[in-house]
N, C-alpha and C positions, 0 to 999 in steps of 0.2 A: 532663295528656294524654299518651298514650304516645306515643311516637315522634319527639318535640321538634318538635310541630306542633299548635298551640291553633287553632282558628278563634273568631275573638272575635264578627264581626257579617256581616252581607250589606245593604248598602246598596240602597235604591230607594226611589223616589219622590221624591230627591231633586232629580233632573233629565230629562231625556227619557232611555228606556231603564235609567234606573237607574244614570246618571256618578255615579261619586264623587267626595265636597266636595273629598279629598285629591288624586282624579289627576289629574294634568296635564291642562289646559286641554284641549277638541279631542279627546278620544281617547277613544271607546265604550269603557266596560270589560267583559269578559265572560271568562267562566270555570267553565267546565264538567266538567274532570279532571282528575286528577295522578295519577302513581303507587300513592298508595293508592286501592283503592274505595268511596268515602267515601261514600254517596246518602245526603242529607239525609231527617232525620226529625223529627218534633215534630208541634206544630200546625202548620197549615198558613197560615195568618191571620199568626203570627208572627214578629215579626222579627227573632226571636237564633234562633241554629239549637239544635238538639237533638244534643248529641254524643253522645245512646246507643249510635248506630250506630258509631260508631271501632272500626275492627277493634284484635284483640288486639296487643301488641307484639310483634313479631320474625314477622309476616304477610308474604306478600311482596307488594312494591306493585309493581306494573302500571298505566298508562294504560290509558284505557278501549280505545285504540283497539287494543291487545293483547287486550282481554278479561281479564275476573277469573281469578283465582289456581283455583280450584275447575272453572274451563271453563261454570259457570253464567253468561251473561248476568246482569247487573244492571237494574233497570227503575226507573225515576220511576216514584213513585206515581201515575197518570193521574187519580186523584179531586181532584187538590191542584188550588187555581185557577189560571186561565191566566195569573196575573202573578208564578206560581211561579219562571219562568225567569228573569224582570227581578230578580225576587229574588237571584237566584245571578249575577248579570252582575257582580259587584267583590264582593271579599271584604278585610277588613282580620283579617290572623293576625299569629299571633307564630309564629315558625319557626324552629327552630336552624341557625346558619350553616350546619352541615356540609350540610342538605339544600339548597344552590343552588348549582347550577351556574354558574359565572360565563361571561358570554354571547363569542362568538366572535368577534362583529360591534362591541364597542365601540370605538367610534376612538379613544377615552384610550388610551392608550399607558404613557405615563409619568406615576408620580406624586410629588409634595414628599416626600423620608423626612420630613423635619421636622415638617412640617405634618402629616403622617399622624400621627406619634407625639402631636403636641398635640392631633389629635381623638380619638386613643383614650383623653389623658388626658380628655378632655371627657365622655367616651363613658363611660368607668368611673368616673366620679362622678356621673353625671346621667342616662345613657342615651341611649340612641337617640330626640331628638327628632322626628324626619320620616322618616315610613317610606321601605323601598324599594318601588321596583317590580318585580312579578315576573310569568311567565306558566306557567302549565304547562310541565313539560319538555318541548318537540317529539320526535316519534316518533324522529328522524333523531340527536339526540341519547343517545338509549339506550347504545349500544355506545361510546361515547367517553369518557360519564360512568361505565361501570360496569369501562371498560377500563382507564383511569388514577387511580380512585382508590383511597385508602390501603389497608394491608392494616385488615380489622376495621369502613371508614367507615362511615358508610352510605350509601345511595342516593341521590341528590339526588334533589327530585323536583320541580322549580321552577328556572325559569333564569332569570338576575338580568337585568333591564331598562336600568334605571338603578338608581344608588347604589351604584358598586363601590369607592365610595371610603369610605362610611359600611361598607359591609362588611368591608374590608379592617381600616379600624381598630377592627369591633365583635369581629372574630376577635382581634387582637391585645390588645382589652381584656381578651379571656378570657368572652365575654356567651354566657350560655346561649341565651336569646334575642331576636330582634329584630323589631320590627314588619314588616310588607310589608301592601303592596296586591297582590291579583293579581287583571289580565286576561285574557282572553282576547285573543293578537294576533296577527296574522297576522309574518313576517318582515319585510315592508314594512313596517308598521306598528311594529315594532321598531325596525327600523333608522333611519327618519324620525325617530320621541323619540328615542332615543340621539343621532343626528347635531344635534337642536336641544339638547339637554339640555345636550351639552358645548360648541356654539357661547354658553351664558351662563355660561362659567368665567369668575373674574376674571382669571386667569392664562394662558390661554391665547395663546400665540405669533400671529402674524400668519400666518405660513405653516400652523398649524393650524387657523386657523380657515379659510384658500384652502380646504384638503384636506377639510373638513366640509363646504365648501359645493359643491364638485366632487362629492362622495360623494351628496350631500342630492339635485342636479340626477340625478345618474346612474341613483338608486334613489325615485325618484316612485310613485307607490303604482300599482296594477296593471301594473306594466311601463312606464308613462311617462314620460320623461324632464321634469325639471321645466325649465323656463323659469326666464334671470336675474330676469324680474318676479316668478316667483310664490317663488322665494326669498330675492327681498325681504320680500315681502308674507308670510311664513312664522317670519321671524325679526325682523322690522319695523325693516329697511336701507333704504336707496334704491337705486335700480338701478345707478346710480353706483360708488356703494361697494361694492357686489357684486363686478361688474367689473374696478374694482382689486386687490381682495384675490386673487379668480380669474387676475388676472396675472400675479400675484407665483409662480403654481407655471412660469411659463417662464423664473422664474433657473435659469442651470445650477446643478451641484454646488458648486461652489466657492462661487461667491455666497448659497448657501443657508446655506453654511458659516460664512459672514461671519456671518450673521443672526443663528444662533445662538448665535455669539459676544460678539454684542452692539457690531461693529463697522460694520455696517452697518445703519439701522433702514427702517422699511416705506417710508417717502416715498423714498428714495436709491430704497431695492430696485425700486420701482416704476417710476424713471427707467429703472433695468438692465432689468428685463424688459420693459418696451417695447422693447428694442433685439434684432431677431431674430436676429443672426447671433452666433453661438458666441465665436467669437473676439474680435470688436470687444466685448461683452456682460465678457468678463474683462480685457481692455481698459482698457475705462471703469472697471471697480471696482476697477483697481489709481488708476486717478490720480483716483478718488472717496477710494480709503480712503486716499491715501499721508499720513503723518504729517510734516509741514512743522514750520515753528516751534514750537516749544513743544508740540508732540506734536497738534500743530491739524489738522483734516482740512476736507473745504470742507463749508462751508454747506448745507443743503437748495437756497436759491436761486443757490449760486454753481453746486452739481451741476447742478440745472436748465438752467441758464444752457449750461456746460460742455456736457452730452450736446446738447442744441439748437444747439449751435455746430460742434462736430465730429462727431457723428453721426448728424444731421440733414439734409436737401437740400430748398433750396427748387424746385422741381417745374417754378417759372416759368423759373426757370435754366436749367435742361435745353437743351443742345444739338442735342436729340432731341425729338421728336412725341412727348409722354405718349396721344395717341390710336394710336401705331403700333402692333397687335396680334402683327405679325408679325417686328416689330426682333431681340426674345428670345421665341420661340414660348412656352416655357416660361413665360415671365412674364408674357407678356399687357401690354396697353394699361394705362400707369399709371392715370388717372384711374379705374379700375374695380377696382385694387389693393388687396385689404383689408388690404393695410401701410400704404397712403397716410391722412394722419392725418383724415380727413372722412370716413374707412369706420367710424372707432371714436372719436366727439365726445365717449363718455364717459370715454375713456379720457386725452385729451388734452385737455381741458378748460382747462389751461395754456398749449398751442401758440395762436398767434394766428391759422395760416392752417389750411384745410384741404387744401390742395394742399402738403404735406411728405413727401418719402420716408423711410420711417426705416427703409430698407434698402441704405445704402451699395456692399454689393458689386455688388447687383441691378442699383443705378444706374450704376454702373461698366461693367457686364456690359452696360447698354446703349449708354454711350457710347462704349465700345470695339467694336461692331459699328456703329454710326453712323458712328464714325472712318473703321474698317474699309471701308465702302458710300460713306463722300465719296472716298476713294482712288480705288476701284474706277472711280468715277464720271468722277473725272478724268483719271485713265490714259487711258480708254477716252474724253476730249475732246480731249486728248494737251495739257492743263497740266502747268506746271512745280512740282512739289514739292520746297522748300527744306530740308532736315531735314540732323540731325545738327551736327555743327561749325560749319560755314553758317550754322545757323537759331541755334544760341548766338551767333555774331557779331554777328549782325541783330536780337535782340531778349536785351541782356546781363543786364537786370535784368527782375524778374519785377511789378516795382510799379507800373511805368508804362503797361505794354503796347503801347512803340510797336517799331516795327520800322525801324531805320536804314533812309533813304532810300527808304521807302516809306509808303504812306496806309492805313488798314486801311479796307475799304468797308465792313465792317457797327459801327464805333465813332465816334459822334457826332464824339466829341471830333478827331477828323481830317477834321471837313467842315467848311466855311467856312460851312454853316447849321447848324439844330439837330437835322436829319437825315441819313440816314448816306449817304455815297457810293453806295451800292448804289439807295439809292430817287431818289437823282438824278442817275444817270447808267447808268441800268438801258439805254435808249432807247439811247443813243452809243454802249454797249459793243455792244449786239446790231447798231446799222448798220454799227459799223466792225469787227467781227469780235475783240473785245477780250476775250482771256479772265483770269481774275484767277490770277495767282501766290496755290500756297497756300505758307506756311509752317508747320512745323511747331513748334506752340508749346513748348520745351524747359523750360518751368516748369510744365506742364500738359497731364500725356499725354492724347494721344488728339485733342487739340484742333487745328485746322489755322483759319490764320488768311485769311483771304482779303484781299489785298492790290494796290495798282497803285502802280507808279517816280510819285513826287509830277510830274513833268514830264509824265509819258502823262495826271494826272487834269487836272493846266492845261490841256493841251491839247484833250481833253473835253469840259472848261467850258466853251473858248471856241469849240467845233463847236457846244454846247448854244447858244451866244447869249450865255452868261452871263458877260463880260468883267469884271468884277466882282470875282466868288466868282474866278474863272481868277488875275486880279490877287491875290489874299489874299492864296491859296494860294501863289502864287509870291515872295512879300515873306515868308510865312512859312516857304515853305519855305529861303529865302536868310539868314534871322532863324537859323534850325535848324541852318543847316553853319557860320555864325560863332562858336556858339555851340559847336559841336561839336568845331571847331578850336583855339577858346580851352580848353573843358575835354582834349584832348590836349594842348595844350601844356605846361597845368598840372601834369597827371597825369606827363607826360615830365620835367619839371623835379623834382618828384616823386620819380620815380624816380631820378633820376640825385644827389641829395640823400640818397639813403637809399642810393645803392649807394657812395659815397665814404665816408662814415661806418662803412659795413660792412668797407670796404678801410684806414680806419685801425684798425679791431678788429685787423684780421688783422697790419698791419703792426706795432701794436704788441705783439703777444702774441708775435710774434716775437722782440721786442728782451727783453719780460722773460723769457721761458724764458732767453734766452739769456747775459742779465746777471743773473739770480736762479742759475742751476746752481747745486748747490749747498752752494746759503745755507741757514742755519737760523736760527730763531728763538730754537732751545733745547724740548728737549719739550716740557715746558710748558707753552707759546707757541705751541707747531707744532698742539697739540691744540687750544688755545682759538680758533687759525684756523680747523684745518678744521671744525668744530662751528657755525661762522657761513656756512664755507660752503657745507655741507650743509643749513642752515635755508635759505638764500638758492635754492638747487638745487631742496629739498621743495615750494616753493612755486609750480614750473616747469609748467607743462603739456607736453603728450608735443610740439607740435610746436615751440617753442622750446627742449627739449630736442635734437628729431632735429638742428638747426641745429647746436650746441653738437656732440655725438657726431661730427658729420660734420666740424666743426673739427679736433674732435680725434683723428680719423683712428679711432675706435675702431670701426668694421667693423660688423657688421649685427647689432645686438644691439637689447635693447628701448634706447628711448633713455632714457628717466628712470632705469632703474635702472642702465642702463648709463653715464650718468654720475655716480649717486651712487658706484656702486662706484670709480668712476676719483677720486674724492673722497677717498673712505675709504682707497686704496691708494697716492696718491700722494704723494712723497716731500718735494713743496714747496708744501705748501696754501695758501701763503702766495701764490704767482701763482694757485694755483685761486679764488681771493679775489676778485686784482686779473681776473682774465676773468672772472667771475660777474658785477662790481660793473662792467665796458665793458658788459657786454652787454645788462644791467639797463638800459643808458641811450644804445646805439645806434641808438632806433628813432628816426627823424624824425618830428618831428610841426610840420606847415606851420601851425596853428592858435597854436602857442605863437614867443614871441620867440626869435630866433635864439639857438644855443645853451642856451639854459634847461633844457630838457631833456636834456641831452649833457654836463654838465656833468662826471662821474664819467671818461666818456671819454676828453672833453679833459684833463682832470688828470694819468689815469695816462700817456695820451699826450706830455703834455710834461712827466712826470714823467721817463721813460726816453728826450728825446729824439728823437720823432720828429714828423716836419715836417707838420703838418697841411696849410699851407695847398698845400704839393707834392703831396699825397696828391689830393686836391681837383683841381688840374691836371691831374695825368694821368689823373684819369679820367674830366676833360670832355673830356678830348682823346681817348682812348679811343673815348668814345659817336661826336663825332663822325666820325671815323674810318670807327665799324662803319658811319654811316648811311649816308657815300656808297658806301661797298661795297656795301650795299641797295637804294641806286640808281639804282648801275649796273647790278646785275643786273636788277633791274624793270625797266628800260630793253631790254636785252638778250632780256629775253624775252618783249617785245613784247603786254601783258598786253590783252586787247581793250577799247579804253576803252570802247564802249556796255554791254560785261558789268561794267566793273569802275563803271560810272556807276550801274547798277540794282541792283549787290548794295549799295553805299551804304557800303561797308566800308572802313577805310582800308587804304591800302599795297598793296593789291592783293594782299592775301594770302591774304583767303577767295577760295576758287573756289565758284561758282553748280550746281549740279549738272545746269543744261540750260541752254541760250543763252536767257535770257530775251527777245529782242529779238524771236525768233520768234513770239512768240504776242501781241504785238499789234497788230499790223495794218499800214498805210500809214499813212503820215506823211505 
């Protein structure tokens, strides 16, 4: 057949309209034109066509909807019967590569070289088993196909459907020609097979198949957008699994980048793109992918676990009315949130609650205008707001949540029932004009604590009637400053243990600079010193370095490296040894038996000399010294005991930043 274009048969009757046994399931095939003007001839009854009619070689071919080469209209013979057209609706040809245009619209991308070279070896020993799919050239196509190709090609006159992968390697076999089916389709109809055709690659990425099924949804046959059900029901997913894969396109770049590296896989990635904000989202995937022991990264379920613990907020916790519309206008009422994890059940299928925010700064953004609006509030009741170095005083650790010398009214655990101060003693504070101290919680911004001096709740109690709970409270509260006194005293004894042992460092590093001068070991010896005690140095972190640096008067330098270099430069390594190895063992530790720990210290100490338990002396006599100096000045300046009663602080050294005594009522 001239022109490297055979027509072998015209299928019908085979199924409604005339489907071919070959085409893809679902798809009318129908085909009417192509660049040559080909009108079938023969009998009409039959069903191989009659190639008399093929124009000559080197004709110029035209689509119909150009019109023939001569400007004659062409006609169907109108005597042929009416099922002439079902006849022509799928044709199976053999056609030479060069006439198809390869299509615009296929989302392949990328293909195996490998793999491609092993089907052309398949291809050129065996053939093209499984035809392609093709349809007539579109009109719109003309000028692009006759604009870029070869000098000498020829025209395509068919544009590839599906099979750009059997064609790419039937070119490369060298195949004169190769089967096709061709329909008539409309572009929708295109682009729908291509987008299913390549969602059944075996190879195909996770994030390629999101992008086919985004593609699939966007481009629904007359203009409508498909539903995640009916691209389920399209590809035969569940709605489910749609969804997830469709989520995976809101990882940013970077994490897409992981993916296709093969460092990140779909389950992880799926944790990330649920996570909406940019930042936190690279975040999570740096201490998703960081490589720990043995080049280990965590688990699917440890990641799980992980982003649900830190980038997750349970919604009951909230500080804040999830019904407030107006807290962040922008954001709107959580509970109606489609970030919140009960707007998307298939997405989080994993999470246990539906009330979870998994948009961290949002949540923030509201509690910081919540914060913002209890302020406001208070001001404007004229309460005392605790904050700053105050509020660190009053509440020094972040694990317990109590607040020296005060009750927190909305935490159980500070009522003498199993309800909170505020629901039982709502009634005494409003008769007696008793407004609540807020503090402000310095481990957890934004948050303000509402609090009353444990003596104002006693006293409360026993306005309430409730002699009782009044008594607990008060054995408790007396339980609380014995307690508080014994761990100061500790803590003071403590310290004063760990500042005498610091005070024999010093004194004896004096004695060896100054009975080492020098001395030498001999080279030799001087090296194999300093070499141990630059390992002993290396091993330093920066702020037991700056300690050292500051000994050693060496001025504002980094400190690690500023006293390796004092190391490497100094003339008698052999003391830089002996203060590496005090220092190693000047910490006190009240948990271990006396001295066991110190033991390096004590050594060199009364190696050169100097008088520990003198050292020890004077600087318990020191301490007490400084204290009556302290006060007497607290004395002196007359510190007001109801203020310094209610801030709950010792020494009278936090000041309260309003007279608390004002705001609550007669006594």
């Amino acid at each position: 057949m001239p022109g490297g274009l055979h027509r072998i048969r015209a299928f019908a009757g085979e199924g409604p309209g005339g489907v071919s046994p070959h085409a893809p399931c679902g798809h009318r095939a129908r085909h009417n034109h192509d660049r040559r003007a080909c009108a079938p001839a023969g009998h009409p009854g039959s069903r191989f066509l009659d190639l008399s009619a093929a124009p000559a070689a080197g004709e110029l071919l035209r689509p119909r909807a150009c019109g023939p080469a001569d400007g004659a209209r062409r006609h169907v013979d109108r005597s042929r019967p009416s099922h002439w057209k079902q006849l022509m609706t799928t044709e199976l040809i053999q056609i030479a590569p060069s006439l198809i245009a390869p299509s615009l619209t296929n989302p392949r991308k990328t293909f195996n070289v490998e793999r491609l070279a092993e089907l052309a070896e398949s291809i050129r020993t065996s053939g093209v088993h499984s035809p392609l799919l093709l349809r007539p050239l579109p009109a719109d196509r003309l000028q692009d196909t006759f604009t870029h190709r070869a000098a000498g090609a020829d025209l395509p006159t068919y544009e590839l459907v599906t099979g750009e992968r059997r064609l790419r390697a039937s070119i490369m076999a060298e195949q004169a020609m190769v089967p096709a089916l061709v329909r008539n389709l409309t572009d929708d109809e295109v682009l729908e097979i291509q987008i299913i055709e390549n969602l059944q690659r075996d190879d195909l990425s996770e994030l390629e198949e999101a992008e086919g099924y985004e593609m699939l949804m966007q481009h629904g046959l007359d203009g409508q957008r498909l539903t995640v059900d009916q691209v389920g029901a399209k590809i035969g997913k569940s709605r489910s699994y749609v969804y997830a894969r469709l989520k995976l396109l809101d990882l940013s770049d970077t994490a897409r980048k992981s993916m296709h590296e093969g460092k990140l896989d779909a389950s992880k990635g799926l944790l990330l793109a649920r996570i909406p904000d940019a930042k936190l989202q690279l975040k999570a995937l740096k201490e998703i992918t960081h490589e720990g022991y043995a080049g280990r990264t965590m688990s699917y379920r440890e990641a799980a676990d992980h982003v649900q613990k830190n980038y997750m907020l349970r919604l009951a916790d909230a500080r804040f009315s999830i019904k407030a519309v107006d807290l962040v206008p922008a954001a709107g009422a959580c509970n109606a949130c489609p970030k919140r994890t009960g707007a998307n059940p298939d997405l989080f299928s994993d999470v246990k609650s539906a009330d979870v925010c998994t948009d961290p700064p949002c949540f923030a953004s509201k509690e910081d205008a919540h914060s913002a609006q209890q302020r406001a509030d208070a001001v404007a009741r004229g309460q005392t707001i605790i904050d700053g170095r105050e509020a660190k005083a009053l509440m020094p650790n972040s694990w317990s949540g109590r607040v020296e010398g005060y009750l927190c009214l909305d935490d159980p655990r500070d009522s003498p029932t199993d309800k909170p101060l505020r629901s039982l003693l709502a009634k005494q504070m409003v008769a007696n004009d008793v407004q609540p101290v807020l503090v402000a919680n310095p481990h957890k911004k934004g948050e303000l604590v509402a609090v009353l001096p444990a003596d104002k709740v006693a006293e409360l109690l026993k306005a309430k009637g409730d002699t009782k709970a009044a008594d607990k409270i008060a054995n408790e509260t007396q339980q609380d400053e014995k307690q508080r006194l014994a761990h100061e005293k500790k803590e003071a004894e403590n310290a004063l243990e760990a500042e005498w042992r610091w005070a024999l460092l010093e004194a004896t590093w004096l004695k060896v600079q100054a009975e080492s001068q020098g001395n030498s070991s001999g080279p030799k010896l001087d090296e194999v010193t300093r070499h141990m005690a630059l390992k002993r140095a290396d091993g330093m972190n920066q702020d037991n370095a700056k300690k050292l640096t500051k000994l050693l008067g060496l001025g504002k330098v980094a400190p690690k490296d500023g006293l390796l270099d004092w190391i490497r430069t100094t003339t008698n390594p052999g003391a830089a040894l002996l203060l590496l190895l005090m220092f190693s063992e000047v910490e006190y530790m009240h948990w271990r038996p006396d001295g066991e720990s110190n033991r390096g210290l004590f050594l060199v100490a009364e190696a050169f000399g100097v008088d520990r338990a003198a050292i020890e002396a004077q600087t318990r006599a020191n301490t007490r010294a400084a204290k009556s100096t302290e006060k007497k000045a607290a004395k002196a300046s007359s510190t007001d005991p109801s203020a310094a009663q209610a801030s709950g602080v010792r020494g009278g050294k936090v000041r309260i930043s309003a007279n608390v005594t004002g705001h609550f009522g007669a006594s």
